[in-house]
MOPAC internal coordinates of N, CA, C and O (Angstrom, degrees):
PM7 1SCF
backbone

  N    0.0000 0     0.00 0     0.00 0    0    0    0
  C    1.4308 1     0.00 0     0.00 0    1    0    0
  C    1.5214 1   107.83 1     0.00 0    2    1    0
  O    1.2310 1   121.04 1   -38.93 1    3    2    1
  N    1.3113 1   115.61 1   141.07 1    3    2    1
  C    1.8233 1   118.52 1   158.32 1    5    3    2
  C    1.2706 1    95.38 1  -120.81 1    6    5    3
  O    1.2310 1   136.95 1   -10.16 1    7    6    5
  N    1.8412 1    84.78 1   169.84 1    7    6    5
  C    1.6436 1   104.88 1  -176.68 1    9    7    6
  C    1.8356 1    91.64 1  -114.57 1   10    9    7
  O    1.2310 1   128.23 1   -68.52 1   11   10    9
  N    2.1167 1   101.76 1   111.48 1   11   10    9
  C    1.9086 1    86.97 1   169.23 1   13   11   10
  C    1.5693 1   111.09 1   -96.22 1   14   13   11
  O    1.2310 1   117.83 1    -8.18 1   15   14   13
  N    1.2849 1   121.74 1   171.82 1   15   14   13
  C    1.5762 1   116.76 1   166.18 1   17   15   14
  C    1.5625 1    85.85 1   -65.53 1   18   17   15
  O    1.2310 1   136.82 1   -16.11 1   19   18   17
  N    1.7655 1    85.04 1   163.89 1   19   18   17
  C    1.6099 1   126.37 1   178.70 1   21   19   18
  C    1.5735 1   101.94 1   -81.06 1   22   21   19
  O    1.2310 1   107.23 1   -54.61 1   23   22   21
  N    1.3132 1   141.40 1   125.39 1   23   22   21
  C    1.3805 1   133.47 1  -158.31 1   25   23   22
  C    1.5124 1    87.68 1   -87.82 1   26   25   23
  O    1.2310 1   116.85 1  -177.66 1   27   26   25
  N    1.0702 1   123.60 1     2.34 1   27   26   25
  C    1.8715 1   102.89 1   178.14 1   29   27   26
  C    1.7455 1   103.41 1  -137.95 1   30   29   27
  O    1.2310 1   123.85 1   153.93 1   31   30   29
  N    1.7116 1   110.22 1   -26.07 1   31   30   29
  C    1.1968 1   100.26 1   159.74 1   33   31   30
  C    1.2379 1   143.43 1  -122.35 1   34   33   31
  O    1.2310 1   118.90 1   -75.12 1   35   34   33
  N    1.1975 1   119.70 1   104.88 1   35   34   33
  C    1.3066 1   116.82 1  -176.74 1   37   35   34
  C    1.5773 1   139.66 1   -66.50 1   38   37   35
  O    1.2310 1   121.94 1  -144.26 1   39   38   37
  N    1.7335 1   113.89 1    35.74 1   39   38   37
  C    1.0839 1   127.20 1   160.70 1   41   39   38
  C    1.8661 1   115.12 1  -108.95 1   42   41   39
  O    1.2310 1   129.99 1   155.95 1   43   42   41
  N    1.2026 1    98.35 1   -24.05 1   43   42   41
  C    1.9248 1   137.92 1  -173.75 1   45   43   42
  C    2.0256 1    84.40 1   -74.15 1   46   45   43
  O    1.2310 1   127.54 1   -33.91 1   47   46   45
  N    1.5578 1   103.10 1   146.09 1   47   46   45
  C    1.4856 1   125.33 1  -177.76 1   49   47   46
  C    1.6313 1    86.48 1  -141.79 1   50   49   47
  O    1.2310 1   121.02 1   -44.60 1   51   50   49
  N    1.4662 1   115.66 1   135.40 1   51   50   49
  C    1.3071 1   113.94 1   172.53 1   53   51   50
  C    1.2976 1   104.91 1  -128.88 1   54   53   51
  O    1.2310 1   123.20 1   -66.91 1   55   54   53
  N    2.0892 1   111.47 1   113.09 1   55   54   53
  C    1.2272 1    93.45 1  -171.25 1   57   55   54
  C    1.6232 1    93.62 1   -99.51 1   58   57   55
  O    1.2310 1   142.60 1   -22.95 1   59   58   57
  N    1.6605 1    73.71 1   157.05 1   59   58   57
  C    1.7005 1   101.60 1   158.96 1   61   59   58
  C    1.3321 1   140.37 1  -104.37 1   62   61   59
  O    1.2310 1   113.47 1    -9.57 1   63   62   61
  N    1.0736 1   129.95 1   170.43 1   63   62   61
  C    1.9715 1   138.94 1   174.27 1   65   63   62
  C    1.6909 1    86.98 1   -93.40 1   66   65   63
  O    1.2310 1   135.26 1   -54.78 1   67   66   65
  N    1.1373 1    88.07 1   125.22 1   67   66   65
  C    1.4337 1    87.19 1   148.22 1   69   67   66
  C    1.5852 1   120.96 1   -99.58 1   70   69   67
  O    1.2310 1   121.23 1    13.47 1   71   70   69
  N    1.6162 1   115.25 1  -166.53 1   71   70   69
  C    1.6073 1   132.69 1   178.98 1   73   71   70
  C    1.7305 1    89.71 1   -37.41 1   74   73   71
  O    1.2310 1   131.45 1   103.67 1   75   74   73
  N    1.9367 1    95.51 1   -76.33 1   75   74   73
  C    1.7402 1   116.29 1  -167.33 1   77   75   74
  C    1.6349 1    94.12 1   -55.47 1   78   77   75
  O    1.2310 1    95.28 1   149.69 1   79   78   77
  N    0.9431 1   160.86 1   -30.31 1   79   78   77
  C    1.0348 1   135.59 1  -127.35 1   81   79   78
  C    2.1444 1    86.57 1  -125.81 1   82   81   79
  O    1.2310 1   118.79 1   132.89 1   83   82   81
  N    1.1047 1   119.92 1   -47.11 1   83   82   81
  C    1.4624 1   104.99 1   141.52 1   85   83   82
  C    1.2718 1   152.86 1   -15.72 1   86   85   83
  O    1.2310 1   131.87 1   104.04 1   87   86   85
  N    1.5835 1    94.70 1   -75.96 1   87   86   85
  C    1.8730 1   114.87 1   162.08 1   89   87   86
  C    1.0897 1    93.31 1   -44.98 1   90   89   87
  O    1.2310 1   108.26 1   117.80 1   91   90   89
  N    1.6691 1   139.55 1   -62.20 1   91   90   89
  C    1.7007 1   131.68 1  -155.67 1   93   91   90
  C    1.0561 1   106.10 1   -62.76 1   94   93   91
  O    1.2310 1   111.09 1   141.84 1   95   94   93
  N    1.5949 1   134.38 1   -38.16 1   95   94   93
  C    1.2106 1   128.51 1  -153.54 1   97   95   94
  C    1.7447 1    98.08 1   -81.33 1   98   97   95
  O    1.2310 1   122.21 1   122.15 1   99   98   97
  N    1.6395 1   113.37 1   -57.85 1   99   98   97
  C    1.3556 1   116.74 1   152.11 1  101   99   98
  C    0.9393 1   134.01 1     0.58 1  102  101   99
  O    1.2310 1   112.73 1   116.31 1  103  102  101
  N    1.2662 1   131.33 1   -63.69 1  103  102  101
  C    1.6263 1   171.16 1   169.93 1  105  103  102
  C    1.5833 1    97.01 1   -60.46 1  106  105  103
  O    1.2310 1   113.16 1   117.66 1  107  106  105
  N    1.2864 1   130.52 1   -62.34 1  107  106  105
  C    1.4893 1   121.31 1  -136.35 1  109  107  106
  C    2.1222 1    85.01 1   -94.85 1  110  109  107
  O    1.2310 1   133.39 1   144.04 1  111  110  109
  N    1.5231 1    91.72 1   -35.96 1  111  110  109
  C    1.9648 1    92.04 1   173.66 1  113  111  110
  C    1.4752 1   109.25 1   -78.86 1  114  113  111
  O    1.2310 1   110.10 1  -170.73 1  115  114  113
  N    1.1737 1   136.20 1     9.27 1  115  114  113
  C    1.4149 1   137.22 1   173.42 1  117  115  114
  C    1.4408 1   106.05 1   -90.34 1  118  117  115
  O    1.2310 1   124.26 1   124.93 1  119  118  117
  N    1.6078 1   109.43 1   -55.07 1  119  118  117
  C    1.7040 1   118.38 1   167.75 1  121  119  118
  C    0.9793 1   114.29 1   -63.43 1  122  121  119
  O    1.2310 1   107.26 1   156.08 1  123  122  121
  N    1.5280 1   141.35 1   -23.92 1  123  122  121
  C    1.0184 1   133.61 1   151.31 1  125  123  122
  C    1.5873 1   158.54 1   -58.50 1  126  125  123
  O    1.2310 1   128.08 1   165.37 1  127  126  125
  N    1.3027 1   102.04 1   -14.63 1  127  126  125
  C    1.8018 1   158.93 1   169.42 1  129  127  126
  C    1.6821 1    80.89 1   -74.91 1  130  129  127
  O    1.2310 1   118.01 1   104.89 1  131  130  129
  N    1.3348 1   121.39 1   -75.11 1  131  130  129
  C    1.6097 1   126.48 1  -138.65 1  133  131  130
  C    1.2984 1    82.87 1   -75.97 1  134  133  131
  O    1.2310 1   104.37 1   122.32 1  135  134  133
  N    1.4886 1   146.44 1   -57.68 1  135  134  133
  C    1.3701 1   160.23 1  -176.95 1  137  135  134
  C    1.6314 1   101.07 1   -31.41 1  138  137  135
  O    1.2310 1   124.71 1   106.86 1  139  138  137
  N    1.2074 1   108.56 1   -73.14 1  139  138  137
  C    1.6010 1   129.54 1  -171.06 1  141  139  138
  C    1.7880 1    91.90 1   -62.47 1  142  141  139
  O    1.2310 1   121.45 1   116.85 1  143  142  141
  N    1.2892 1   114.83 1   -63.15 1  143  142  141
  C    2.0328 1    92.44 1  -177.11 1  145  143  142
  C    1.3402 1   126.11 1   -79.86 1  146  145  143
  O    1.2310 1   118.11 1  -165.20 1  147  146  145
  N    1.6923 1   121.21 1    14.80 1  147  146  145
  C    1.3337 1   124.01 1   144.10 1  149  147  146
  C    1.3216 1   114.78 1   -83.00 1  150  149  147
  O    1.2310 1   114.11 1   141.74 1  151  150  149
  N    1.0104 1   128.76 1   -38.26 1  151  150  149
  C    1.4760 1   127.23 1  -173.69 1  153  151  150
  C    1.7436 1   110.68 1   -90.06 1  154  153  151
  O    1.2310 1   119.58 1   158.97 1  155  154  153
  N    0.9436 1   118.40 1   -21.03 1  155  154  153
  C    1.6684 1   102.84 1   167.38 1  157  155  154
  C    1.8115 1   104.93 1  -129.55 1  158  157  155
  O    1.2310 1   116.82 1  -154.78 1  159  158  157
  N    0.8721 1   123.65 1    25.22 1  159  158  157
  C    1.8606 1   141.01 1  -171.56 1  161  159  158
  C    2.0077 1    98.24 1   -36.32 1  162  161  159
  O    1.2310 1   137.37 1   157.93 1  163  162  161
  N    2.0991 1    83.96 1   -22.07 1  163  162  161
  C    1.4487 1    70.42 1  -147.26 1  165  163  162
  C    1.7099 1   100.65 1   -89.46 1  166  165  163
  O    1.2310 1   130.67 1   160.56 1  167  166  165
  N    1.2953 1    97.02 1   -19.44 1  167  166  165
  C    1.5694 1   104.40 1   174.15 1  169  167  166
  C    1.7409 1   133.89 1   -41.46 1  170  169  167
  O    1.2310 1   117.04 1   -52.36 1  171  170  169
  N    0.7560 1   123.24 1   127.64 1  171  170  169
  C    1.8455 1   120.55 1   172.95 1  173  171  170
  C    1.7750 1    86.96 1   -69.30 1  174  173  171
  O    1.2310 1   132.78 1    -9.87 1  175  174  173
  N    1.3580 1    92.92 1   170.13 1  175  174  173
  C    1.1242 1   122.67 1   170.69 1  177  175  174
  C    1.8238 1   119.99 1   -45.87 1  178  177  175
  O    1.2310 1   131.60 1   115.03 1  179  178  177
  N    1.7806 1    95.20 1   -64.97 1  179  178  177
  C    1.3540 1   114.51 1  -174.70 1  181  179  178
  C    1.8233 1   103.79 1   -61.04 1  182  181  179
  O    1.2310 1   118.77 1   141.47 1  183  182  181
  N    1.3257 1   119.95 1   -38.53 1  183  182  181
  C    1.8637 1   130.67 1   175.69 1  185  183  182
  C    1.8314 1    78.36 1   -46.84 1  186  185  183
  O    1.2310 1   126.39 1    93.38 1  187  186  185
  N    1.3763 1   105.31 1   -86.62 1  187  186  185
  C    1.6318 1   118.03 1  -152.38 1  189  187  186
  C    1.7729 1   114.37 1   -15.90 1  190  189  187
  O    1.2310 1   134.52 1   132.54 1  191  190  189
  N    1.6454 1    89.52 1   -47.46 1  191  190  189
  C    1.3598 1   112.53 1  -170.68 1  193  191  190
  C    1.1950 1   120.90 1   -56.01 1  194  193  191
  O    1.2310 1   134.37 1   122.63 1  195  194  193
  N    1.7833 1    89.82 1   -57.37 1  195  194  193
  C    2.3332 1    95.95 1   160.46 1  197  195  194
  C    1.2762 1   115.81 1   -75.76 1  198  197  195
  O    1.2310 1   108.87 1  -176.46 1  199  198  197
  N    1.0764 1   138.44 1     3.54 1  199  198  197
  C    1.7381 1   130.67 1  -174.63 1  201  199  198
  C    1.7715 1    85.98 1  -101.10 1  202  201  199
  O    1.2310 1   118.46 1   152.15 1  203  202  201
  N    1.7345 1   120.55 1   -27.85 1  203  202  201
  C    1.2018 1    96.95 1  -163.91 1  205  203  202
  C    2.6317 1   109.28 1   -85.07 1  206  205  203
  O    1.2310 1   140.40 1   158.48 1  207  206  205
  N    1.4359 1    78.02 1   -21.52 1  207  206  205
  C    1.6024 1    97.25 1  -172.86 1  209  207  206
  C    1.5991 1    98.96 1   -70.46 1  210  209  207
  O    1.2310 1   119.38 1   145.68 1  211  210  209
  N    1.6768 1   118.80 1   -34.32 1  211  210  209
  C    1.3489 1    94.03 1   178.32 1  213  211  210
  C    1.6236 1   106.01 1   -83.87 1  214  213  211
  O    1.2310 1   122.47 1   158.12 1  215  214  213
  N    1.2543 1   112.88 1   -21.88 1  215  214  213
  C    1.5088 1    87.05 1  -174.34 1  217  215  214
  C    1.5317 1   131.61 1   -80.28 1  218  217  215
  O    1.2310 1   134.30 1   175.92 1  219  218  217
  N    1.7948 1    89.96 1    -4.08 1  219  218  217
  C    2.0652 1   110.89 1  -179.74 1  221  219  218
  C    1.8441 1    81.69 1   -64.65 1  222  221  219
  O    1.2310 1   116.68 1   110.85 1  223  222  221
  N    1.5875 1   123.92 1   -69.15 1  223  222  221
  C    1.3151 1   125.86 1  -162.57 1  225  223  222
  C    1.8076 1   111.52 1   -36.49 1  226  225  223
  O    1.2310 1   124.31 1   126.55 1  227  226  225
  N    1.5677 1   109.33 1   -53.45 1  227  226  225
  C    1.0394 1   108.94 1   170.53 1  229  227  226
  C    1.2945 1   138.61 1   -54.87 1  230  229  227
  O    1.2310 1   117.32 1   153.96 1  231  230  229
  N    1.4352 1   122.71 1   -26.04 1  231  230  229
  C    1.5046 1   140.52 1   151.76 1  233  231  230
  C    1.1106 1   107.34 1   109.14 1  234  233  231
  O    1.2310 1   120.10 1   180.00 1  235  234  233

């Protein structure tokens, strides 16, 4: 990540992603994909959907 000036305010820092900081995120939601279809692989779609609504309720 960098911090650029605000093109109109100069109290304002606008951060950014950089290139690296992309690739990581890339990377960390790719393992995360692989994470989620080992751990519920076994689920249909419609399961995923209720395993995911009770656990939003639960917080």
């Amino acid at each position: 990540m960098r911090r650029d000036p605000h093109p109109e305010d100069r109290r304002t820092r606008l951060v950014v992603l950089t290139e690296r900081g992309r690739d990581t995120l890339a990377s960390a939601q790719r393992l995360a994909r692989e994470v989620d279809d080992a751990l519920l692989g076994e689920l249909d779609d419609a399961e995923r959907r209720t395993l995911e609504g009770l656990l939003a309720r639960l917080g």
